[in-house]
C-alpha positions as CSV (number, residue, x, y, z in Angstrom):
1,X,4.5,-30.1,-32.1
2,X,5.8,-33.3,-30.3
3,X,8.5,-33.7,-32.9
4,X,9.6,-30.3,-33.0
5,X,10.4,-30.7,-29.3
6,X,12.2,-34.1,-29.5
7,X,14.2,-32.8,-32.6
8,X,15.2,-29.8,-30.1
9,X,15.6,-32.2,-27.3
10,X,18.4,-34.3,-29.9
11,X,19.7,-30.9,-31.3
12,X,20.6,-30.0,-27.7
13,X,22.0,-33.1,-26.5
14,X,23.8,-33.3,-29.5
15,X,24.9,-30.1,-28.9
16,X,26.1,-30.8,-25.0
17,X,28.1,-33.8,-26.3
18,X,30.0,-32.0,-28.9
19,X,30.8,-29.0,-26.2
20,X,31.8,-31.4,-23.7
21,X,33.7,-33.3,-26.4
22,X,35.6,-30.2,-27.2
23,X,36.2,-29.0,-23.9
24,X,38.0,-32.7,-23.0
25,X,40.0,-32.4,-26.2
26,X,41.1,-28.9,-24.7
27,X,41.1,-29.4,-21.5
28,X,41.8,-33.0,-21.0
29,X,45.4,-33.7,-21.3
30,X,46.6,-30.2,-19.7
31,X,44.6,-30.8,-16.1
32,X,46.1,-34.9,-16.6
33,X,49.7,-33.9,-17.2
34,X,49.5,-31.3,-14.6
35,X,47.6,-33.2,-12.2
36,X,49.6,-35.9,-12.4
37,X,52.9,-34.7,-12.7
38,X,53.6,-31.1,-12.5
39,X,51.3,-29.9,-9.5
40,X,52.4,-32.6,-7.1
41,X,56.2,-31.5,-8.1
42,X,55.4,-27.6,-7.6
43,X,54.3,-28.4,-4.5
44,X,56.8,-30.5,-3.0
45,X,59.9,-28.4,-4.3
46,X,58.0,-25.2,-3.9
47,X,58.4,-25.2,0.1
48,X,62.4,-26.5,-0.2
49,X,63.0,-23.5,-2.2
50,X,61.7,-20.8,-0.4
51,X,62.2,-22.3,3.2
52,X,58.2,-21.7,3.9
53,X,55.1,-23.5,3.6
54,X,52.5,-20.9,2.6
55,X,54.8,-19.2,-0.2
56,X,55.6,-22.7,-1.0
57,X,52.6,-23.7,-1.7
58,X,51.9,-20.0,-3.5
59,X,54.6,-21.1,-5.7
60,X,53.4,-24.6,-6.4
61,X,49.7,-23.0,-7.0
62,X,51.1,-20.2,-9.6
63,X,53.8,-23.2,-11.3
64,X,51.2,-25.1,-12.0
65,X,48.4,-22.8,-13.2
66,X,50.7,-21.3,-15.7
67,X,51.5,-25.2,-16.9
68,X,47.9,-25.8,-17.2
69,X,47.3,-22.6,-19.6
70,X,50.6,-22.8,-21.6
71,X,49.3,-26.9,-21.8
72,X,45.7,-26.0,-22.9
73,X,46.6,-23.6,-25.7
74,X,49.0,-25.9,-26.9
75,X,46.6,-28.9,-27.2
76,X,44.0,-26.4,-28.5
77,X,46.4,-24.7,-31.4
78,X,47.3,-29.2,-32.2
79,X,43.8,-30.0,-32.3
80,X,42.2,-27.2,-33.6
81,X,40.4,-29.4,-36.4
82,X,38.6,-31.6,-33.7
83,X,37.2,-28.5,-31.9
84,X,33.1,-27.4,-32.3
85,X,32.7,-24.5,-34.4
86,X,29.6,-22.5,-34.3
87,X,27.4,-22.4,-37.8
């Protein structure tokens, strides 16, 4: 009994790393690019352009959302192969 709860207690950790594995391969680079570069960007130009803070910043929020998305699928559809795939 005590080995069929360790080899569960592997299968699941296992499990959790290979999730989290796949969700930074996903993930990962879109929330770097976008938190480095594109959000801080959005949100200083967004304000300039539209002469207000608040839709400024509703500008900068929406920019970079859509970059993060349109950046996720892409790094999902490029490394597809890495990904976890249920059995």
């Amino acid at each position: 009994m005590a080995g069929a709860a360790i080899a569960y207690l592997a299968t699941g950790s296992l499990g959790a790393a290979a999730i989290t594995a796949s969700v930074a391969v996903t993930f990962g680079p879109a929330k770097l690019i976008v938190g480095v570069a594109v959000r801080p960007i959005a949100f200083y130009v967004g304000p300039s352009i539209f002469d207000n803070t608040v839709a400024g910043w509703i500008f900068g929020k929406l920019v970079s959302d859509v970059a993060c998305y349109v950046l996720a699928i892409f790094s999902y559809e490029r490394f597809k192969g890495l990904l976890v795939r249920a059995s």
